[in-house]
N, C-alpha and C positions, 0 to 999 in steps of 0.2 A: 504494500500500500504506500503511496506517494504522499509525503506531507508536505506542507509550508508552500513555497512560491511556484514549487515545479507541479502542482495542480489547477494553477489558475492559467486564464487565457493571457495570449503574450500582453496585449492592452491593458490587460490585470495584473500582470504582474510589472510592467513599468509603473503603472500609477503606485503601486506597493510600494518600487523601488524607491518611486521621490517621493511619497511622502516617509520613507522611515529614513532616507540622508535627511528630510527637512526637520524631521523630530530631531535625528544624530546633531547639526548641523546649529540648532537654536539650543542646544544644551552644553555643549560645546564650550572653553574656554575662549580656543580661539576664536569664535561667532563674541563670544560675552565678554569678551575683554575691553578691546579698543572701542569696538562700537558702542559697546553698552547697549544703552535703549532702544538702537535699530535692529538688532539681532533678531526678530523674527519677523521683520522684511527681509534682510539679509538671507535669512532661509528661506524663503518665499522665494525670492530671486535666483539663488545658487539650486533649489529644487528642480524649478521650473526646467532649467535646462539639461540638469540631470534626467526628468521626463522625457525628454525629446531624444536622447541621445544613443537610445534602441531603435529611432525610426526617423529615416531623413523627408522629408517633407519635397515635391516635385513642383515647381513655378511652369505650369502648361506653355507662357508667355514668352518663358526664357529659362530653356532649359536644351544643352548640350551632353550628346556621351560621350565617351574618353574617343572614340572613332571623329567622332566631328569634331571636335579639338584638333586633332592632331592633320586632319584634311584642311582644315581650315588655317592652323599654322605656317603649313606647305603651301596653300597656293600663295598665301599674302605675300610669303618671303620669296618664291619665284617671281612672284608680279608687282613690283614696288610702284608705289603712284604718289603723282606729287600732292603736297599738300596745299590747301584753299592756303593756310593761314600758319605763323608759328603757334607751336602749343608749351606753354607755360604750364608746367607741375610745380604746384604747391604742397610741401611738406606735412605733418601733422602736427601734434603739440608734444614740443620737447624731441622734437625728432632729429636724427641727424642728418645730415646729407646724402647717405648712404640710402636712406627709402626714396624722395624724389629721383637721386642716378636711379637706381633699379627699375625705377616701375618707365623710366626715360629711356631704359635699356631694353624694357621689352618690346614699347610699340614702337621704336625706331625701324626694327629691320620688316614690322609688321606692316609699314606705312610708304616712308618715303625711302627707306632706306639709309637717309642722313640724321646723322645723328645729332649735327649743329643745327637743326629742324627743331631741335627741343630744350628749352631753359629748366632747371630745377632751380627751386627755390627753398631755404629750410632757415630757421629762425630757434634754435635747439633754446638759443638767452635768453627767447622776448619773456618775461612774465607776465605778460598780457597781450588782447588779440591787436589791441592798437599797435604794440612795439612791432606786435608779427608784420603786419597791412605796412608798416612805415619801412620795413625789410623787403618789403616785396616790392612795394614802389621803388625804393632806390638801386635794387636789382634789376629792374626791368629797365627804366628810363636810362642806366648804364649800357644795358644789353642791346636795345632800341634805342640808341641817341640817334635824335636828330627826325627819326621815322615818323610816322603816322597811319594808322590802318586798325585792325584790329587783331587780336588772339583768340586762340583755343584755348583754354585751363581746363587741367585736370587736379581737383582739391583732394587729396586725402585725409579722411577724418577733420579735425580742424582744419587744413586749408580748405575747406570750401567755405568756413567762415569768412576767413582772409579776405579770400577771393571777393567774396558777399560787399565786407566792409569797405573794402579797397576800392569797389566800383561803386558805393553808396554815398562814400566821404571823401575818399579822398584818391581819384584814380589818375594813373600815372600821365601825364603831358603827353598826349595826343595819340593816346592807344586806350582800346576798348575793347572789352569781352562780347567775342560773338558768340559762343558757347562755353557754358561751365557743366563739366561733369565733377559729379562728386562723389569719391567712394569712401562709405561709413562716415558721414559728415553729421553730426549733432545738432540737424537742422531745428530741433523743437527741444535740444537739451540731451546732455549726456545722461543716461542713466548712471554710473557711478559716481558724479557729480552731484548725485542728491545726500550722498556720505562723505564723500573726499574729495575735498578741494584745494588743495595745497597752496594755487598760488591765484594770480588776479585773473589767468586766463582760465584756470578752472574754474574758479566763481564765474565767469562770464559764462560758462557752457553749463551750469544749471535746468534744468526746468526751466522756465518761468522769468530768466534775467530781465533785464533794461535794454542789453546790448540786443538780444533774442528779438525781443519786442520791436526795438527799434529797424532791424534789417526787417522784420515783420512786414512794420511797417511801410517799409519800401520798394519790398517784390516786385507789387504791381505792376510799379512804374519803370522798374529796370525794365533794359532793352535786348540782354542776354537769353538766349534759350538754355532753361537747367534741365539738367537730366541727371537725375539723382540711383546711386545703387545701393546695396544693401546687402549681407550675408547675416542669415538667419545664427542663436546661437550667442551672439555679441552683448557678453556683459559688458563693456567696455561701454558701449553709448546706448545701445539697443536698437534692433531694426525697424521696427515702430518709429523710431526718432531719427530716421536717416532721410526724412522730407520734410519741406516746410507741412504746414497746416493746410490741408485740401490737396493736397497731391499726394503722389504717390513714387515709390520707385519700383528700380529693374532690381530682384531679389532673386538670391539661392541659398541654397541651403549646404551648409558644410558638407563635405562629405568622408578626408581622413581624419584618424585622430586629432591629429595637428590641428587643422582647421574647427575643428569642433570645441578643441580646448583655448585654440587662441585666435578665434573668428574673425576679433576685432585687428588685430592685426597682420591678418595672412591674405583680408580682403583685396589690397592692393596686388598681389601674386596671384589672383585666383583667375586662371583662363581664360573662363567665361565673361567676366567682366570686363577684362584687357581687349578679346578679340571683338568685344561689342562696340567698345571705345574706338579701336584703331578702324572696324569698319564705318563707322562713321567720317573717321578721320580721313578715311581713303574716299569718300562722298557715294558708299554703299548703302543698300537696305542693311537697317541694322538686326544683328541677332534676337532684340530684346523687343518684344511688340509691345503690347499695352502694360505703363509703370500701374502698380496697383499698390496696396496697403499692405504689410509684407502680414503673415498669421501668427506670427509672434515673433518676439525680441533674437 
């Protein structure tokens, strides 16, 4: 006779699963230490994705297998096209220069082939998102002296703040964003941001900020096309919060370990979102059809 979890159905026995980590989890030193009085949100949160992580979740909209990846890497790289426009990569918060090069490294050979096609941008000091925007301006209008016309950007996680603010307050002398793609960008607030905030640009990426509000406020009237991405999984901001207020983005779902444990940050490597990007870039139908609400964090 079969006892405990190996008698329920697999759906039953994940729900089992998370909720006895969320019980383990809120009882916990480590849960009840530092946080204190948030520790059974904190288990709520760490549960939740423990749930999910017996069953990946399929985006009908935008969704590739390891075969189309790997078809689709080949033809790009045999058929290089030029680009409308240069593309600007913006770093994330606290990042080094090493994630803008990288992710500048992958749609280069996927696009035009040139590499000088692509600026990265990375602000590791700013402590706030103003210092970051005042690093990107001075990058660009060095990079662009003299020019006029407009950019591609591509934000990771906070640079699509950046990007946001830069072109809200204060945007570089005589260049403008004709599209901003954003991947895992804390359009409505970080979710870990609601416990830890270390510094002014973490406070600004809360829920609910001033700064939020304020680019809120001025979506509308920006003249940019955004196109927002998202990987299911991400405690780090949450994919819920990876669009403004009323739209939506192009979402997947983790699929190795790796990605499932570190979503928020493997987003910018993840294939699928890269070849979405670069087919754009190359002025193709893109991979990703209609951006929708992701169905959870």
């Amino acid at each position: 006779m079969q006892h405990g979890l190996g008698v329920l159905k697999k759906e039953n026995r994940d729900g089992a699963a998370a909720w006895g980590m969320k019980w383990v989890l809120a009882r916990t030193a480590v849960v009840r230490g530092p946080v204190g009085r948030c520790y059974p949100a904190a288990g709520d949160y760490i549960a939740s994705g423990w749930h999910t992580m017996f069953s990946g979740r399929i985006n009908p909209d935008f969704h590739l297998d390891r075969e189309q990846i790997r078809a689709e890497r080949v033809r790009m790289r045999a058929d290089p096209r030029s680009l409308a426009r240069p593309v600007v990569v913006l770093a994330g918060w606290r990042s080094p220069s090493v994630q803008g090069f990288s992710l500048a490294d992958k749609l280069a050979p996927l696009t035009s082939g040139h590499r000088g096609d692509f600026t990265s941008v990375s602000y590791a000091l700013a402590g706030d998102i103003e210092s970051a925007a005042r690093r990107a301006r001075s990058v660009l209008e060095g990079r662009f002296r003299g020019a006029s016309g407009e950019v591609d950007v591509v934000g990771i996680s906070m640079g699509g703040l950046v990007a946001r603010l830069l072109m809200a307050e204060d945007p570089p002398v005589g260049l403008r964003i004709r599209r901003l793609f954003t991947i895992a960008t804390p359009h409505t607030g970080a979710g870990l941001a609601r416990w830890v905030r270390p510094d002014r640009a973490a406070r600004a990426m809360r829920p609910g900020s001033p700064l939020l509000a304020r680019l809120d406020d001025r979506l509308a009237a920006e003249e940019f096309e955004l196109i927002c991405y998202a990987q299911l999984r991400d405690w780090w901001v949450g994919a819920s919060r990876a669009h403004p207020p009323g739209r939506g983005s192009h979402w997947i779902d983790a699929t190795s370990p790796i990605d499932r444990i570190f979503s928020h940050f493997t987003s910018p490597r993840r294939w699928p979102i890269v070849l979405d990007i670069a087919r754009r870039l190359r002025g193709e139908s893109p991979l990703a059809r209609t951006a929708s609400r992701p169905p959870g964090d």
